[in-house]
N, C-alpha and C positions, 0 to 999 in steps of 0.2 A: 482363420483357415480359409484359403479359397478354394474350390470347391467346383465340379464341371457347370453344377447348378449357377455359377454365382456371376453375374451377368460380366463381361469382358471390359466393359468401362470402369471395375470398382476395381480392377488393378490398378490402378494408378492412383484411387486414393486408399486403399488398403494400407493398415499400419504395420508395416512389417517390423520386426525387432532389429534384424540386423540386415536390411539391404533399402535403399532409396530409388526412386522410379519418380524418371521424367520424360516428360511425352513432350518432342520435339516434331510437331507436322507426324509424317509418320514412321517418326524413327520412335525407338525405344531406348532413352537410357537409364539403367541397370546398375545401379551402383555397391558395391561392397562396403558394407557402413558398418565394420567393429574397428574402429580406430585406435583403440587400446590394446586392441591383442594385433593390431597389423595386417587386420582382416586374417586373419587366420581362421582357416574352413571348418568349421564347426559343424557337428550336424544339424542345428539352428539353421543357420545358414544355407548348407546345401539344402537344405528339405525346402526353403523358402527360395531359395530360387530355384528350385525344381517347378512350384508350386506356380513361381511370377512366370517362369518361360512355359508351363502349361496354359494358362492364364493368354499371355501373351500371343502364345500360337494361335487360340482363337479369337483373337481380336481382328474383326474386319480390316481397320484401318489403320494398322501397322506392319511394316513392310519387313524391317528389319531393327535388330538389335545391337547395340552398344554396351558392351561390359567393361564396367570400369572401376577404380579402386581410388584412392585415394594420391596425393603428391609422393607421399612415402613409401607406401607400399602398394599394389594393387592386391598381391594378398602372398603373407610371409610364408604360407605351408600350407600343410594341417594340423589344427588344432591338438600339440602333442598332450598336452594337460589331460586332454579326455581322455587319449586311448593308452594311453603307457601302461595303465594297470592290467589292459583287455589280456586273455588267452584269446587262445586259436578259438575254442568255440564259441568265444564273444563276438569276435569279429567274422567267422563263419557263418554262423545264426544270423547276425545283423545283416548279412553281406555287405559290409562296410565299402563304400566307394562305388560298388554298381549298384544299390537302393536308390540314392540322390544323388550323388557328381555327376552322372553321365548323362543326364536329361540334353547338354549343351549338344551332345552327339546325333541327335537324333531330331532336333529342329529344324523343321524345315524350312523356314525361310534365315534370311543369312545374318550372321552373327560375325560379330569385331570383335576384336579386344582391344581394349585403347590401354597400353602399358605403362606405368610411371613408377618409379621405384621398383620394388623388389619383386619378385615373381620367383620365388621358389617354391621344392618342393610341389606338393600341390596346386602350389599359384600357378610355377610352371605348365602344369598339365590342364590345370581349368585354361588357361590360356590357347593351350596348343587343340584344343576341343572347339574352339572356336572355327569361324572359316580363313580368318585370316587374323594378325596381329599388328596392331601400329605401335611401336614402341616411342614414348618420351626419350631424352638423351641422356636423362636421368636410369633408365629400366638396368634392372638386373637381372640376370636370369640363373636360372642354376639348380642341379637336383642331389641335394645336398642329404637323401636320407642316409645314405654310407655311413655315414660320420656320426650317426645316432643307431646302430645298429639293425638298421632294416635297408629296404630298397623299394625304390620305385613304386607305387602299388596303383597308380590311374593312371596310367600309358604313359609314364615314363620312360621306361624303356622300349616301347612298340612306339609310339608316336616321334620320337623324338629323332632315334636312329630310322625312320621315313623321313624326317624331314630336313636332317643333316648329315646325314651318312653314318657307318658302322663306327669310322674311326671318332668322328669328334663325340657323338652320345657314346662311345665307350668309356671316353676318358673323364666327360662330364659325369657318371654316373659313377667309373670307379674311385674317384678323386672326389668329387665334390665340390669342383669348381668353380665358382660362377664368372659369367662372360658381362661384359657391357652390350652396350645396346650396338654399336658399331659392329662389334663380332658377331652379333645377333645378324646384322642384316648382309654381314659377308657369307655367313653360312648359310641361308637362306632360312631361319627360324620368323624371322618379321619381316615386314613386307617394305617398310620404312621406317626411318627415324626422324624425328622430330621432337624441334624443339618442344620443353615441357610448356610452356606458357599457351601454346598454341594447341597441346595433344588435344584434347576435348574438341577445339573448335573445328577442328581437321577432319577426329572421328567422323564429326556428326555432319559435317559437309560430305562425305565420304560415304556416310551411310545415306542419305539424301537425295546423290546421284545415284545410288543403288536401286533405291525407291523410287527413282523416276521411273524407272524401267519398264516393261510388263512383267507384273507378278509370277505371272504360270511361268515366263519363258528365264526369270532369274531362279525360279527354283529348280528349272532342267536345267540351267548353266551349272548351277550347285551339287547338283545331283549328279550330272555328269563328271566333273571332276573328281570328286568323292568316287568315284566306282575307278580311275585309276591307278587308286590304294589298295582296291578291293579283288583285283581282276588281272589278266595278263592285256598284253594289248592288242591283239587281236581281238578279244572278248568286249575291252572297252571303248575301241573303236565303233563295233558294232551296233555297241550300247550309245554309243555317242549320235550314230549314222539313224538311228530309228528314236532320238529322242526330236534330232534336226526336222529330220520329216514330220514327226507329230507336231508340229511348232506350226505346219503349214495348216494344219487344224483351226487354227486361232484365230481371233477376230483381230490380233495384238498384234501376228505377223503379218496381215492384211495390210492393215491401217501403218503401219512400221513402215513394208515398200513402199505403198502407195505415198508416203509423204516422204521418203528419199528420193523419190520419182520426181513430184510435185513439187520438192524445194521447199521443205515446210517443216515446222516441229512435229511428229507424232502424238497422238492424243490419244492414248493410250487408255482401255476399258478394264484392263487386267480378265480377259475373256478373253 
C-alpha cells in the first residue's frame, strides 16, 4: 500500500498487482497490467492507480504521465464479473467509480493516454480523463454499456458529448458502436493516430517535450484549458487573462524571454 508517508522514489519500485511503472527521465509510464481480463478496470486496479498518480503527484522529478495498456487492449471496460451481482446500495455505499476512477481528473500535472487496442466502456472514459489521447491505428473505442443493460457511469455520457458533439456521443451510447482510430481523430476524440509499433515511442517523446517546459507555467496551460469545460467564455477568458499575467511572476517567464531575446535555449528552474 502506498501511503502519503512513503517516500515518492518507492513508486516506481512498488509491486503493484495489476499496474507496471516506468520512469523515463521525467515522464512517467503507467501501464495497465491484467492481460487476461483485457485490463478490465477492477477495483484492484482503480485503487492502485489512484494510489501510483497520488504517489506520482508528489514526486519531485516527474513532470508528466503516460497511461497505457497493452497491444490488445488498453483496457476492455469495467470489470463486469465483480459488479453484476451489486444492488443500488452496493454500489451507492461504495460510491463505485467516484471512490477510485477519477483520481485521473484531478492531477495536476499532465497526463496522456497512449491508445492501442480496445478502449471501451470504461477504458473509454479512463482515457477521456486524461489531458489528451494518442491513439495506435490498431485503437478502438466505443461505450458499449447499452447492450449489457446499463449506461455510461464515469463520464460517458458528459465527457464524450464535450468532446464530439451531442449527435455522435448520442449514437455512440444509444447503439454501442465502436469507432476506429481514424473516426476517433475526425471527431476530435484523439489527438493523433499512429502507427502501433511506434505508439509508446511517440507517447513518451511527446511527454518529454512536455517536460521540457516550465513546470508552473504547463500546469496553468492545463488548467486553463480545463476551466473552458467548466465556465462560459467570458468567465474563462478572464481566467485565462489573470493566469497569463501570474506567469510574469515567474523566474521561468524571465529566463523564457530573455533567451528568445538572446537566441538561445531556455533553461528552465520550474520557479
Amino acid at each position: 500500500m502506498i501511503t502519503p508517508a512513503t517516500l515518492t522514489d518507492d513508486v516506481f519500485a512498488h509491486a503493484f498487482e495489476t499496474l507496471l511503472l516506468e520512469r523515463h527521465d521525467a515522464v512517467a509510464l503507467v501501464r495497465l497490467n491484467r492481460p487476461k481480463a483485457l485490463n478490465a478496470l477492477s477495483l484492484e486496479l482503480t485503487t492502485e492507480l489512484s494510489q501510483a498518480l497520488d504517489a506520482l503527484e508528489r514526486h519531485p522529478d516527474i513532470a508528466v504521465v503516460v497511461l497505457t495498456g497493452s497491444e490488445k487492449a488498453f483496457a476492455a471496460g469495467a470489470d463486469i464479473k465483480s459488479i453484476k451481482d451489486c444492488g443500488f446500495m452496493d454500489v451507492y455505499d461504495s460510491d463505485l467509480i467516484s471512490s477510485t476512477w477519477e483520481r485521473l481528473t484531478t492531477c495536476r500535472k499532465p497526463s496522456i493516454a497512449a491508445v492501442a487496442g480496445y478502449a471501451l466502456g470504461g477504458g473509454c472514459e479512463i482515457a477521456m480523463m486524461c489531458d489528451f489521447i494518442l491513439a495506435a491505428d490498431t485503437a478502438r473505442f466505443g461505450q458499449p454499456e447499452i447492450t449489457i443493460g446499463t449506461l455510461p457511469g464515469a463520464g460517458g455520457t458528459q465527457r464524450l458529448t464535450r468532446y464530439v458533439g451531442k449527435s455522435k456521443a448520442m449514437e455512440m451510447v444509444l447503439t454501442g458502436r465502436m469507432i476506429d482510430a481514424v473516426e476517433a481523430e475526425r471527431i476530435g476524440l484523439v489527438s493523433r493516430v499512429i502507427p502501433a509499433a511506434e505508439l509508446e515511442a511517440e507517447a513518451l517523446a511527446t511527454a518529454k517535450k512536455i517536460a521540457s517546459f516550465s513546470r508552473p507555467i504547463v500546469m496553468m496551460a492545463k488548467e486553463a484549458v480545463h476551466r473552458a469545460y467548466e465556465t462560459t467564455l467570458a468567465e474563462g477568458v478572464r481566467f485565462e487573462r489573470r493566469l497569463f499575467h501570474a506567469s510574469f511572476a515567474t523566474q521561468d517567464q524571465k529566463e523564457g524571454m530573455a533567451a528568445f531575446a538572446e537566441k538561445r535555449p531556455p533553461q528552465f528552474k520550474n520557479r
